[in-house]
C-alpha positions as CSV (number, residue, x, y, z in Angstrom):
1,X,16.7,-61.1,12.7
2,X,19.0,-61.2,9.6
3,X,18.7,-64.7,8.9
4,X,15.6,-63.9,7.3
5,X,13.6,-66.0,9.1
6,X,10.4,-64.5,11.2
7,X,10.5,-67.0,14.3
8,X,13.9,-67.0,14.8
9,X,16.0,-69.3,17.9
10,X,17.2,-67.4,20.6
11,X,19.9,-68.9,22.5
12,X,20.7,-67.3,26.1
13,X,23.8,-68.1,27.8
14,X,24.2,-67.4,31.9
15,X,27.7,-66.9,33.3
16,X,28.9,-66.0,36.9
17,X,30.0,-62.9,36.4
18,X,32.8,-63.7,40.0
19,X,34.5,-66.8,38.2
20,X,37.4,-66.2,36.5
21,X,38.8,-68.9,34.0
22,X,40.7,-68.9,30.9
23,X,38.7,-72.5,30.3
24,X,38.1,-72.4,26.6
25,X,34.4,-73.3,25.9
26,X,33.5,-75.2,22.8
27,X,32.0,-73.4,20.0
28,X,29.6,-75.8,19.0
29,X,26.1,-75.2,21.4
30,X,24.9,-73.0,18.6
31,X,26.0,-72.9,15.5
32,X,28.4,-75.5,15.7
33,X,31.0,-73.3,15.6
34,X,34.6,-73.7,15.2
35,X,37.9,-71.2,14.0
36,X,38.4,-71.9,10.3
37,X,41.2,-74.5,9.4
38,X,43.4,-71.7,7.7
39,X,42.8,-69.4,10.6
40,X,45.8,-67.2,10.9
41,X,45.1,-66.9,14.5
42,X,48.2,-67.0,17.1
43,X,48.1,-67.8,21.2
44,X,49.0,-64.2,21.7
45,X,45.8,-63.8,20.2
46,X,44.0,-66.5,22.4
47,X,45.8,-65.0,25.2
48,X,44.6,-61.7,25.1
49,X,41.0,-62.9,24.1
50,X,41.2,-64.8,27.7
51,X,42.2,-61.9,29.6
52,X,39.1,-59.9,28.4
53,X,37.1,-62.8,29.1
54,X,37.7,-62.4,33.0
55,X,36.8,-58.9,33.1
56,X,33.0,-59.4,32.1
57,X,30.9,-57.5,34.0
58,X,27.3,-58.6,34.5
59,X,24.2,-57.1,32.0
60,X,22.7,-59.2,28.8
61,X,25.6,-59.4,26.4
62,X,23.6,-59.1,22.7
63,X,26.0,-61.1,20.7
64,X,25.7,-61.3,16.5
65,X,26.6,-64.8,14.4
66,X,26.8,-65.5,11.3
67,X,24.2,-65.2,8.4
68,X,25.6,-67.5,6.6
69,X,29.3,-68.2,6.1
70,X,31.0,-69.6,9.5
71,X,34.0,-67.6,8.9
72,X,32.1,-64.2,9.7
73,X,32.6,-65.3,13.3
74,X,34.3,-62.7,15.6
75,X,36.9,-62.6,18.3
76,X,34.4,-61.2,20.9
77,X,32.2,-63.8,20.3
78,X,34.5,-66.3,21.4
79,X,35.6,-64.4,24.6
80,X,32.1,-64.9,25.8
81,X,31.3,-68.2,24.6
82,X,34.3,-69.4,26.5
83,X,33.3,-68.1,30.0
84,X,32.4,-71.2,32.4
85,X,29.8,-71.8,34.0
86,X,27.4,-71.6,30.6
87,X,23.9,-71.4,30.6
88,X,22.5,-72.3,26.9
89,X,19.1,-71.3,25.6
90,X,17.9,-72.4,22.1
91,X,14.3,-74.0,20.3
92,X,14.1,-77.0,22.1
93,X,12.5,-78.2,18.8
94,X,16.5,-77.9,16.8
95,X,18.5,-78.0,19.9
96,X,16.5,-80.7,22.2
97,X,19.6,-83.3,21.5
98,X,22.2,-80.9,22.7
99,X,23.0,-81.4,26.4
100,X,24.1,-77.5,27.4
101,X,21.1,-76.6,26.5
102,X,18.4,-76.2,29.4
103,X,15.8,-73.7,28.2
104,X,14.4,-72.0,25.1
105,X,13.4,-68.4,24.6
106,X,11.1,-66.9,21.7
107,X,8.6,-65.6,20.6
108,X,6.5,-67.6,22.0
109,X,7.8,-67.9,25.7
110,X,9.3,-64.7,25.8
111,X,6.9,-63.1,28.0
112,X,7.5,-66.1,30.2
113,X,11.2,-66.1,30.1
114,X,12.1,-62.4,30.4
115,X,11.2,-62.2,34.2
116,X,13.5,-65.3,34.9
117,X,16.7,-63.8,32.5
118,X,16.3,-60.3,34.3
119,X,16.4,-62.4,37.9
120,X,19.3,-63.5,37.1
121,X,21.2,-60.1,35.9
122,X,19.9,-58.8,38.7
123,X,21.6,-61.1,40.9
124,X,24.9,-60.6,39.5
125,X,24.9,-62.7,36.2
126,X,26.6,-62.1,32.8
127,X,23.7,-63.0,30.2
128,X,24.6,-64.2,26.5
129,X,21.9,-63.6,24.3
130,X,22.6,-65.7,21.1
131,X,20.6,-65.8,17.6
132,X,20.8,-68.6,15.4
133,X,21.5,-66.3,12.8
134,X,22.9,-62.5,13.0
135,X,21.8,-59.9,15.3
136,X,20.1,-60.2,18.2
137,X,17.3,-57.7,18.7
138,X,16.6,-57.1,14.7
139,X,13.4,-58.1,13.8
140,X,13.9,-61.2,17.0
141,X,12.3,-61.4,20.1
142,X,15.8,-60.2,21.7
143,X,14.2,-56.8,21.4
144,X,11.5,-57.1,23.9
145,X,14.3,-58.5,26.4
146,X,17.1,-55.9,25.7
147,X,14.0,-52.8,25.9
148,X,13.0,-54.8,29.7
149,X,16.9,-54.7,30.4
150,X,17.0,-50.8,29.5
151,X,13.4,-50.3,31.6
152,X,15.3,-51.9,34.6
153,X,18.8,-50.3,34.6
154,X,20.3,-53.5,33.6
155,X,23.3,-53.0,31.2
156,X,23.0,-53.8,27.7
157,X,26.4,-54.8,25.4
158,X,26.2,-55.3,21.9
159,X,28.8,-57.8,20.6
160,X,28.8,-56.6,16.7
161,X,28.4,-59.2,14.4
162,X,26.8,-59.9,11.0
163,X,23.4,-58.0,10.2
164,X,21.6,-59.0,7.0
165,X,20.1,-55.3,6.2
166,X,23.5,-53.7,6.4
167,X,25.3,-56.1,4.6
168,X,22.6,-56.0,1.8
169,X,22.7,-52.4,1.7
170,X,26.2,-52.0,1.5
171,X,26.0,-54.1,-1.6
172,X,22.8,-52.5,-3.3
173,X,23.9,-50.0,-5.4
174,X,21.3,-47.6,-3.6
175,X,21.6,-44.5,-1.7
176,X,23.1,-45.2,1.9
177,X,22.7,-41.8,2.9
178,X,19.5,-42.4,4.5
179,X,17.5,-45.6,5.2
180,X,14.3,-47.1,6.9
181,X,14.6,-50.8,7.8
182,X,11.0,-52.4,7.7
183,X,11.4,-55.6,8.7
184,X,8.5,-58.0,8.3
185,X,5.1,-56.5,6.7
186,X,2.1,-56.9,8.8
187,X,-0.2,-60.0,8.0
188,X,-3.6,-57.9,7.3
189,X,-3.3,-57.1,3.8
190,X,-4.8,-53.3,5.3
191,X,-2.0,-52.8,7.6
192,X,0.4,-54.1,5.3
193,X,-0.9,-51.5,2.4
194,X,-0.8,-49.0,5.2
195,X,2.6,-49.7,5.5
196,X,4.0,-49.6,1.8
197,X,2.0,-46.8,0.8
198,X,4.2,-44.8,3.5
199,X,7.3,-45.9,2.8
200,X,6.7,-45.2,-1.0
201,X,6.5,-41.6,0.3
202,X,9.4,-41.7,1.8
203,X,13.2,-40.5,0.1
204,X,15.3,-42.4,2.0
205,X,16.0,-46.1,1.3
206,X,13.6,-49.0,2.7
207,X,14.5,-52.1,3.7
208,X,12.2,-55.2,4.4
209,X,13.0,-58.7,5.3
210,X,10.6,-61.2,3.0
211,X,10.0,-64.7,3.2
212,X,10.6,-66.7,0.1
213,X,6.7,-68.1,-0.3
214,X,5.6,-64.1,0.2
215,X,7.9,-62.5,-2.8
216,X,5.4,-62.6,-5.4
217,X,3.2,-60.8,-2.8
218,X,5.5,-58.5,-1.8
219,X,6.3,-57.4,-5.5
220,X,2.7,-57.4,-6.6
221,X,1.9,-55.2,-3.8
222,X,4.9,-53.3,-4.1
223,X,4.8,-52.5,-7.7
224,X,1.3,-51.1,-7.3
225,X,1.6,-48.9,-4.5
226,X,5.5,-47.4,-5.5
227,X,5.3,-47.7,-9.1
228,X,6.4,-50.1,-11.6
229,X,9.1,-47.8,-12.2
230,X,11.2,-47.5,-8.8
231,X,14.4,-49.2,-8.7
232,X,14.9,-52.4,-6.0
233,X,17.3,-55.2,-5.0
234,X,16.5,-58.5,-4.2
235,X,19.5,-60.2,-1.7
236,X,19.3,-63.4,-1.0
237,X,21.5,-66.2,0.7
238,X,23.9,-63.8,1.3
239,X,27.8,-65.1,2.5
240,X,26.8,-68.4,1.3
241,X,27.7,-70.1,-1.9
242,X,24.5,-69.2,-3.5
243,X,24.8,-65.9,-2.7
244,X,22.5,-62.8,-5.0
245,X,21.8,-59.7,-5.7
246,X,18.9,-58.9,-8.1
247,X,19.4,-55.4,-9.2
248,X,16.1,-54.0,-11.4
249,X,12.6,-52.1,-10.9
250,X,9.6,-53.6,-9.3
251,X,8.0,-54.1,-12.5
252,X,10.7,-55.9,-13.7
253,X,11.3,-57.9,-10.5
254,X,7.6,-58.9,-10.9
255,X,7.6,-60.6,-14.0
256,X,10.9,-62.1,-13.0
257,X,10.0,-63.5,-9.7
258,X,6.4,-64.8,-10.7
259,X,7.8,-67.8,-12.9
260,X,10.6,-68.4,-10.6
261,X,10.6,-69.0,-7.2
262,X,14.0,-68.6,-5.1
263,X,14.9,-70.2,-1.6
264,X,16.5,-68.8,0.8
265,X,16.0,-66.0,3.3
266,X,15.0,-62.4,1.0
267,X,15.6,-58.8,1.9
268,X,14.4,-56.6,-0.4
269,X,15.5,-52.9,-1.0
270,X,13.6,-50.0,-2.6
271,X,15.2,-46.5,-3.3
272,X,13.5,-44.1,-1.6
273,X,11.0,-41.2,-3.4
274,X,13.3,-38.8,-5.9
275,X,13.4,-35.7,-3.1
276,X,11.2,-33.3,-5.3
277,X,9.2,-30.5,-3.6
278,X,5.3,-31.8,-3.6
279,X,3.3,-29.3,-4.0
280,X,-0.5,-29.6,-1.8
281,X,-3.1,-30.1,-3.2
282,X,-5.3,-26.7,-4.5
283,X,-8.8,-26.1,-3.2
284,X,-10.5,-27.5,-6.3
285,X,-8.5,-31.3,-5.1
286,X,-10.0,-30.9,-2.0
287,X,-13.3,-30.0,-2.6
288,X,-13.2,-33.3,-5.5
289,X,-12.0,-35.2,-2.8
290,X,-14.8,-34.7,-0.3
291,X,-17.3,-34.4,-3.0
292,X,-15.8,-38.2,-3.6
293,X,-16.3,-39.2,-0.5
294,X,-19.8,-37.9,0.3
295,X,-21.5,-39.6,-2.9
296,X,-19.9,-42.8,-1.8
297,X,-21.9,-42.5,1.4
298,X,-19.9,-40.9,3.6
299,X,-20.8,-38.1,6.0
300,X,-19.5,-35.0,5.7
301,X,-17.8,-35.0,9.0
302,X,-16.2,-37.8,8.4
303,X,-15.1,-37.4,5.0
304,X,-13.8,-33.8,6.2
305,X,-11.3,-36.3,8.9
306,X,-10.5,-38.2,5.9
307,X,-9.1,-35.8,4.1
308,X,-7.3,-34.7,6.4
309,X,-5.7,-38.1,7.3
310,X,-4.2,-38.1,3.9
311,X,-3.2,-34.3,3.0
312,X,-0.7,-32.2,4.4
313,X,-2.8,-29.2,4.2
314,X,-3.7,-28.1,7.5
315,X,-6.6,-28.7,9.8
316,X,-8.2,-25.8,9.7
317,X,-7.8,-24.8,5.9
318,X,-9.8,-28.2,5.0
319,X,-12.8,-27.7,7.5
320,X,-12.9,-23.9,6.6
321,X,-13.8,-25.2,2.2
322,X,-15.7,-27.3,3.7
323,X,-17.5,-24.8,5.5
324,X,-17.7,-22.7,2.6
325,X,-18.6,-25.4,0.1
326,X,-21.1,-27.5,2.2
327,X,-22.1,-25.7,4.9
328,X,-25.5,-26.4,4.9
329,X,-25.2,-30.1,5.0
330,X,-22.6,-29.5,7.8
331,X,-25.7,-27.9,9.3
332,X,-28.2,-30.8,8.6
333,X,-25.7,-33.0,10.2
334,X,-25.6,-31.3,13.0
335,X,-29.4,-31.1,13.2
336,X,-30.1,-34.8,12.6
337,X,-27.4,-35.9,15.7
């Protein structure tokens, strides 16, 4: 995804992989692209860039654009954009006025469109699968297509480009070592609490994408469940002129963020856990815990699986105390069923 944006435009280009051309394709379908004024760029350069471009060999081609700033464009990206016989997919909503374009693809046709794209690699054709922003595949329908190309023995080439969670980590100031890239939260503020809680538990650095109107959400949420106390960035707009990086903790990002409200595509970083050994919990825990449970109304059986859910004390050590501690109503459970 990388733009930041949750339903993201999906442009697909189609090229015969037998044509050879050095035709050079405008850059402008998209993203309205174009090579910088000051580029430093020579013909050798073009040259060479057209002689890759007629050894394409069919398979969906994931290629990555810019988040932001034009001038993150690549070289590769061109040598595909230029092969003839083009093919463009984009939102019909954004693109509708833009001739090249004949079809759309995301998330909302993907199911439809997917059978159609792999018709076509399958009969020989180089695919171009084009975000509007960064790359394809990352938190963007181009995931489902690329796992369908996988399933089928079609190849899959990535054409590297700009990626919003690596460029924000590479900037943070946290531990790169090790990282978990989120994404979006789930909707249902259950799953989404599901979600948080294990990635508090985690050492290694998380990484979610946020829209703007859900940061005060995300920080109230996040504060709670990680602790006012853990350390985050906030990136935003990032390549563009209005570029940021918010360095604090949660706490202090939520009483920062709830009287100002930013624009512009979020992703958020959280360091991970400090790696300290956690010790499990003694028998005493465990028996509080499903004494807990049972006066709130839960059966023993099930608050023995509850436990268990949430420890990482074996099985079989939980439903031996229990055993040993309430037995009998194990016993009356038992009877009553």
């Amino acid at each position: 995804m990388d733009g930041g944006f949750r339903f993201r435009t999906i442009s697909i280009a189609f090229f015969h992989s037998h044509l050879k051309t050095t035709h050079l394709f405008p850059f402008i379908l998209l993203l309205h692209l174009r090579p910088p004024s000051h580029s430093t760029t020579t013909n050798t350069d073009y040259e060479t860039d057209n002689r890759h471009s007629q050894l394409l060999k069919p398979g969906l081609y994931l290629v990555g654009t810019p988040i932001g700033n034009l001038e993150d464009i690549t070289f590769r990206y061109h040598t595909v954009r230029r092969h003839k016989a083009l093919w463009e997919i984009a939102s019909l909503l954004q693109y509708q006025n833009t001739p090249d374009i004949q079809m759309s693809y995301h998330k909302f046709n993907e199911a439809q469109r997917e059978q159609l794209v792999l018709r076509r690699l399958k009969q020989g054709e180089i695919v171009a699968l084009i975000s509007d922003a960064g790359t394809p595949g990352i938190s963007d329908p181009g995931m489902e297509l690329a796992k369908l190309c996988v399933s089928e023995n079609v190849p899959v080439v990535p054409i590297p480009g700009p990626c919003a969670l690596v460029s924000a980590l590479s900037a943070s100031g946290l531990s790169t070592d090790e990282f978990t890239f989120v994404g979006f939260l789930p909707k249902h503020s259950g799953s989404r609490s599901k979600r948080l809680t294990a990635s508090a538990q985690q050492t290694a650095t998380q990484i979610f994408y946020v829209p703007p109107h859900k940061l005060s959400q995300f920080l109230e949420e996040g504060s709670s469940i990680f602790g006012d106390t853990r350390r985050c960035v906030i990136a935003r707009e990032m390549t563009k002129f209005h570029e940021e990086f918010w360095r604090g903790t949660l706490g202090e990002a939520n009483k920062v963020f709830s009287i100002r409200q930013p624009k512009g595509e979020l992703t958020i970083l959280i360091e991970g856990q400090a790696n300290s050994k956690v010790e499990p919990p003694s028998d005493i825990q465990l028996e509080s815990e499903l004494r807990e449970l049972i006066e709130n109304g839960e059966s023993l059986s099930t608050a023995v699986k509850l436990v268990i859910g949430k420890t990482s004390v074996s099985r079989k050590t939980i439903y031996s105390l229990a055993l040993r501690k309430f037995g009998k109503q194990l016993e009356v459970e038992g009877d009553s069923s």
